[in-house]
Every structure is written in structure tokens, then in C-alpha cells.
N, C-alpha and C positions, 0 to 999 in steps of 0.2 A: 513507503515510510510515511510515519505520520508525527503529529507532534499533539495531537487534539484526542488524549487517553477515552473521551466520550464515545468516538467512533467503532471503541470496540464492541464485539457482545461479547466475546470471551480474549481475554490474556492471560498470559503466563509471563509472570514480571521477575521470574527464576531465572530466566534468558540475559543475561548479561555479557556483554561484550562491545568491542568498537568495528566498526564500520566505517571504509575507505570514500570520501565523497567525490564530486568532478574533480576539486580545486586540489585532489592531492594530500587535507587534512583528514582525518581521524574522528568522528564523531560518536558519545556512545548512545547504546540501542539498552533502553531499559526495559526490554519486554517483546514479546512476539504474538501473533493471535490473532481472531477474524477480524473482518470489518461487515457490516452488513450495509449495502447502497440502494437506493430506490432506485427501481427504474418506472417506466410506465403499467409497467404489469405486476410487478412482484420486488421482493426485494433479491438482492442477487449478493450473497458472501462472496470474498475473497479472503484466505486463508494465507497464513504467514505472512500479515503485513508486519515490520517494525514497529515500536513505537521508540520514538526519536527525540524527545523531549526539547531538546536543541536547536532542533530542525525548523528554520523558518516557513516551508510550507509542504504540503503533499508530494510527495513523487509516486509516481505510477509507474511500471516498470512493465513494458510492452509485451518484451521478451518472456518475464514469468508467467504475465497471463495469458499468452498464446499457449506455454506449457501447461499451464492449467487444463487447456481446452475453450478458452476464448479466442472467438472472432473479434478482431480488429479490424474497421474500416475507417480510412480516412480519405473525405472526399471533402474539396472546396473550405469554408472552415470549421467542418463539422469533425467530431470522432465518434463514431457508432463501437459500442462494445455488445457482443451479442453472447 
């Protein structure tokens, strides 16, 4: 989930509906679609983020990118996404 519409390369802002957050309130989701991130090599999309307008900052959601087919490594205070 994001709140920074720039991050996309593509959305789809036909996507309307609300979303459950930690605290239990209802937030809504104005849109769905890529994000594209740098890494050191290349850039690396991730597909069906939110866009959250609301949302005071990023959430990354561990779980769907392992589904995706990403490696997560967390080691000392680093996070490696491969």
C-alpha cells in the first residue's frame, strides 16, 4: 500500500473499495497496479500494490511477495528482497 500515486507505472483507479488496517479502522483504496523499485541491478515491479491515499506511509506485505516468488532475507538490520 502506498499513498505516493507517482510510484506507479500503471494503475487502475476503477478499483474502489475499503481496506481493514492494524488498528481495526477501514481505510479506502482508490486504485490498484505496479510499482516499479530500483534495485542495484535492474528495476524489479511488484504488481497489485494499493493506492491508499490516506495512508500515512508504505506498507510492504512479506507474505504476498514471498507469493509472488520473492526471496526475503532478514538478517542483523538489513532486509535483502531477491
Amino acid at each position: 500500500m502506498t499513498n505516493d500515486q507517482a510510484l506507479f507505472t500503471e494503475i487502475d483507479k476503477t478499483l474502489i473499495f475499503k481496506v481493514k488496517i492494524g488498528n481495526g479502522e477501514f481505510i479506502s483504496v482508490k486504485g490498484k497496479g505496479t510499482v516499479a523499485i530500483k534495485s542495484l541491478t535492474s528495476l524489479k515491479y511488484i504488481t497489485d500494490v494499493l493506492y491508499v491515499p490516506d495512508i500515512d506511509q508504505n506498507l510492504l506485505s512479506i507474505g504476498q511477495l514471498v507469493k509472488k516468488g520473492f526471496k526475503i532475507i532478514f538478517e542483523d538490520k538489513w532486509c535483502l528482497i531477491k
